[in-house]
N, C-alpha and C positions, 0 to 999 in steps of 0.2 A: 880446671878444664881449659885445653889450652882454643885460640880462636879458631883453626880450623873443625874445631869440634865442635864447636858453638853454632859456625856457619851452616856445617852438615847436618847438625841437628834443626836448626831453624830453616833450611833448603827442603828435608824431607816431610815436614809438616807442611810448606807451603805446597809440597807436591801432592800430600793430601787432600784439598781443600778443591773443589772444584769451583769456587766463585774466583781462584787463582788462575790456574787452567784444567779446563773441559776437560774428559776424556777424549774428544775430538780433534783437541786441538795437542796434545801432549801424542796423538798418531799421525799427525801431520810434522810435527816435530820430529819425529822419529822418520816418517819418510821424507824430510829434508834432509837430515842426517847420511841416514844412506844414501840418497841421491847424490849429494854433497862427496861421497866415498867416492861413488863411480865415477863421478864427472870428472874428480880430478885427474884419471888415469893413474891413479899412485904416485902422484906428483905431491907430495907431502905440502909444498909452500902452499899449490894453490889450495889444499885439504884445509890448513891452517888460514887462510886468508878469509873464507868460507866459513869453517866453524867460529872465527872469532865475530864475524858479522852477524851470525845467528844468536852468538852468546849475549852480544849487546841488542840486540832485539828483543830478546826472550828475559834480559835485565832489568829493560825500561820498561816492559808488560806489565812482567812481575812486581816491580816495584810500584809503579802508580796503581796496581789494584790493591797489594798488600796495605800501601799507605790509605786509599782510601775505606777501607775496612774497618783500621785500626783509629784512623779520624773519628767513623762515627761511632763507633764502640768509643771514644774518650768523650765525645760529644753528649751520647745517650746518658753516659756516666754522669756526669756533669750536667746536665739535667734533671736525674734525678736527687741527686745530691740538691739541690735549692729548696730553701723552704715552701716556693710558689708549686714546684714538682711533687714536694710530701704534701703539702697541704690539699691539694685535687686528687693526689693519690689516694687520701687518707678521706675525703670528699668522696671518692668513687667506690672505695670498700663499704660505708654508710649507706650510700644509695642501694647497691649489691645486697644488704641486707636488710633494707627497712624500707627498701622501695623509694622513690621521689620524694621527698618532702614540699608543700603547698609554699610558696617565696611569701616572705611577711610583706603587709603593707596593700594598697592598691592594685587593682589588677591592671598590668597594662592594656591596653585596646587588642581587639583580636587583629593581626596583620590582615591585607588585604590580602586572596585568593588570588595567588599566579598564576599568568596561561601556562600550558601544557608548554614543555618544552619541544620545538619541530626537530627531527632528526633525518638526516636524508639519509635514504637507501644505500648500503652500501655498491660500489661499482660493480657490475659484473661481471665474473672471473680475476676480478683484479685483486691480489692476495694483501694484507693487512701488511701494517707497516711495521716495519722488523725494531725488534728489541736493542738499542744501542748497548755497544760492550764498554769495559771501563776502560780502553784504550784499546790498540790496534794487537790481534792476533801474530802467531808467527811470521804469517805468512802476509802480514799487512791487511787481513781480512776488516774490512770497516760496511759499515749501510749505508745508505748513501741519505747521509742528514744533514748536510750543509744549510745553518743559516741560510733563510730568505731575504734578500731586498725586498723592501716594498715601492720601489723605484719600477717600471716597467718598462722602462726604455732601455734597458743594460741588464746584462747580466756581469759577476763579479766570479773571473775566475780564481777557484782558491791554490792556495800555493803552495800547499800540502800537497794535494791530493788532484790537482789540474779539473775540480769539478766546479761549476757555475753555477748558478741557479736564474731564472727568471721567473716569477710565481705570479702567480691572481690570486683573488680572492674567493673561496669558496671550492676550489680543485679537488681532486684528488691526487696527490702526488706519487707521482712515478717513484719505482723503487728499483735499486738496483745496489749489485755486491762490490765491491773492488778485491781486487787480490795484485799484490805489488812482487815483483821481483819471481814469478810464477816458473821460470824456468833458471838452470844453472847457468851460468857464463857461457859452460862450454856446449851445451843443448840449444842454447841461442844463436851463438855462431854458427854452429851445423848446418841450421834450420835456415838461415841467411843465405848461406853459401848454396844450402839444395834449391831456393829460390831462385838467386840470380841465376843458376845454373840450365834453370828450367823455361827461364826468358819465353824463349820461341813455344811453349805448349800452353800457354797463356792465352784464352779465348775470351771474346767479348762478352759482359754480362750480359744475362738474361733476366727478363722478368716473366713470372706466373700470371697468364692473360684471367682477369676478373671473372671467366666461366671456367676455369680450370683445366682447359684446353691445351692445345700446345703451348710450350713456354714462346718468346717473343724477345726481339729486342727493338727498346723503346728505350731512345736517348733523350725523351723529355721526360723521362721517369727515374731512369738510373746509365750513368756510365763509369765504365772500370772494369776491369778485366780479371779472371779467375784464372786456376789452375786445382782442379778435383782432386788430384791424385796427390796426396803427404809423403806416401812411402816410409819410412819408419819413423814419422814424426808424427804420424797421428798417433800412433800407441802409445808415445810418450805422454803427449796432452791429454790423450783419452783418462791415462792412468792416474795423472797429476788430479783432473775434473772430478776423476771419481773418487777421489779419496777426502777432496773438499766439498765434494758435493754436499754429506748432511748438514755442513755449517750451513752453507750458500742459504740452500732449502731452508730450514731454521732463521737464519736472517731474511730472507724473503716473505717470511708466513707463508711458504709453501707448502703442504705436504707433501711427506716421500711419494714416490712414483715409479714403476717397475721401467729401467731403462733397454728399454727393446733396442733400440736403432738409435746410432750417434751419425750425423752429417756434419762433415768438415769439408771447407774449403779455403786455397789462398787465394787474398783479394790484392790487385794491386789497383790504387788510386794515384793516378797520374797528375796534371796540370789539367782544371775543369773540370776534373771529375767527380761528382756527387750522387747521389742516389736520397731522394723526394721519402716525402712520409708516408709507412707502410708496416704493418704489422706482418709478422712472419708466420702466421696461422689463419692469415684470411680468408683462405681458400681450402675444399672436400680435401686436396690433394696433401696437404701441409696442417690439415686438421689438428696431427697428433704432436706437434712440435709444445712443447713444454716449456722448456727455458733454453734460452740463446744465450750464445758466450761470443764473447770477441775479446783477440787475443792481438795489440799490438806490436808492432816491432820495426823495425827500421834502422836506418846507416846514424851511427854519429858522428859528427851532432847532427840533430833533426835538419835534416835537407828541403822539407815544408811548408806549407803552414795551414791552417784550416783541417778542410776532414777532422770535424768535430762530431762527435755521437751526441746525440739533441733526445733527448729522453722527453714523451710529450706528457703533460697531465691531462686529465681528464673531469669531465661533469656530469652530471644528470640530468641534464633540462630536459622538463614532463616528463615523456615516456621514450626517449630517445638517449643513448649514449650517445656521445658528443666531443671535440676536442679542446680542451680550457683555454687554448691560446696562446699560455706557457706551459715553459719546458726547462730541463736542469740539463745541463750541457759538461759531458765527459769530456776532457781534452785530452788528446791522443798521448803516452806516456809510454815510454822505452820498456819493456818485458810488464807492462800490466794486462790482466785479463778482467774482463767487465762480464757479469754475468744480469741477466733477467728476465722475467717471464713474457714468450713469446705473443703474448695476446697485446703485448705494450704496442702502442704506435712509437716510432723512432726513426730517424733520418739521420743522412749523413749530408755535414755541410762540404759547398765547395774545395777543393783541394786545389790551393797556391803552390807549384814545382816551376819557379823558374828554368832549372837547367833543362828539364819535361826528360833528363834522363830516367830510364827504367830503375837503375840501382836506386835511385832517390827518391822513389814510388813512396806511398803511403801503402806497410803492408799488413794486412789483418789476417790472420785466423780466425774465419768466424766458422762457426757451427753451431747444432739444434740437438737436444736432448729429446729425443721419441718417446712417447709412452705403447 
């Protein structure tokens, strides 16, 4: 048999195997693919520049889940293989038929009675923490489980994945998805160019006044400037959103959710400009928002610094939900999308733009998933 047959043979098994890759995730593959078609315009180089970065993505996936599979499958082997393995195995079919037998000799003392172990409540609305994968998805899909410090004065941003953590003790930790490289090269520049283009339709933020009243602007709450209107770029994101959505969900412990209404907006964050901690369903009017996404982007190399997403944890003390203090901190990262559930409290830190040119903005797509 000669080796590419060997390959193709050993490729279509692993393609069977969903602890390999998902059903999920092998259609997200396929719509990077095509995406990857269109975006080139038929430009063959950039088609091939594209599929080969998928291919080594989708190489290192496959490979470190394949390898660890096959580690513990030689592991288990090898385990049972040992006399100490036969011998409790051979122990445990005994017992299986003849029930316990009484241990020779002296009875030990009966152990002391433990207290009851205390379990705190879980949070309210706040979904479980997502199932880590055996490495990162196509599309860079990871949970967001960064190592804690137990330091409190610093957070340690990671160099992978531009996430920090600062933790306490006794939290409930904030969860949230990453998704890396979320759009094409040439779907990014587009979307750059419709922004800067749109400069002047750029209105001052708003915030949703605490009765649900008229919106409001309050510059000791939030500053930074919007623009409502995507024009053919929200169909793009929309469509990308939804086609990763059930991982997202699945990684979040969320359940599915009928998506009625998608709200997208561009944020641009200037020099001083931050927006304070606030959940984006605190209010009758914004009730129905589910899961929020923010979509990075900006000139390279980074013209900024700051405008950091601060992800808060939370507590239970008595009969009150509460905010723990810490928080895990997303650092801002060229075409990444951050998705998580709206009931999270979250801030944006201040934003460093010496030039305080416009181009050099800090610029997000954020929006809200409806039910």
């Amino acid at each position: 048999m000669r080796a590419n047959q060997i390959l193709n043979g050993f490729s279509e098994a692993l393609m069977q195997d969903e602890r390999i890759l998902s059903s999920s995730e092998k259609e997200l593959l396929v719509s990077l693919l095509q995406n990857a078609g269109t975006a080139s315009g038929g430009n063959p180089e950039i088609q091939t520049v594209v599929i080969a970065a998928v291919r080594r993505a989708v190489g290192e996936t496959v490979a470190q889940r394949a390898f660890g599979l096959l580690g513990g499958s030689i592991v288990e082997q090898i385990l049972a293989a040992t006399p100490s393995a036969r011998t409790e195995e051979s122990t445990n079919q005994t017992e299986q038929r003849l029930g316990p037998q009484p241990p020779s000799g002296p009875k030990p003392p009966s152990p002391r009675p433990q207290p009851p172990s205390v379990k705190r409540p879980p949070l309210k609305d706040q979904p479980p923490g997502p199932q880590v994968p055996s490495g990162p998805g196509p599309h860079g899909l990871q949970p967001f489980t960064e190592d804690a410090r137990k330091d409190r004065d610093q957070s340690r941003p990671n160099r992978s994945t531009g996430v920090g953590v600062l933790d306490a003790p006794g939290s409930v930790r904030a969860q949230c998805v990453v998704l890396d490289e979320f759009l094409a090269p040439q779907e990014l520049d587009e979307l750059m160019r419709y922004t800067l283009q749109r400069e002047s339709d750029f209105q001052i933020s708003e915030v949703i006044s605490p009765s649900g009243a008229e919106d409001a602007i309050d510059y000791d709450h939030r500053r930074s400037r919007v623009l409502m209107e995507l024009g053919k770029h929200q169909d793009v994101i929309v469509k990308r959103i939804r086609v990763a959505l059930p991982q997202v969900l699945q990684q979040l412990g969320m359940q599915e959710f009928p998506v009625n209404w998608v709200e997208t907006q561009i944020t641009a964050s200037n020099d001083g400009d931050f927006f304070h901690m606030h959940s984006d369903d605190g209010q009758d009017s914004i009730a129905s928002r589910k899961l929020t996404f923010v979509y990075f982007f900006h000139r390279d190399p980074c013209p900024f610094k700051g405008g950091e997403l601060r992800l808060h944890d939370a507590i239970l003390p008595e009969e009150r939900y509460g905010n723990a203090g810490s928080y895990q901190t997303v650092i801002p990262e060229q075409n990444q999308i951050v998705f998580f559930a709206s009931s999270l409290s979250h801030e944006i830190t201040p934003v460093e733009c010496p030039s305080r040119a416009f181009a050099d903005s800090r610029f997000t797509v954020n929006g809200w998933l409806r039910e």
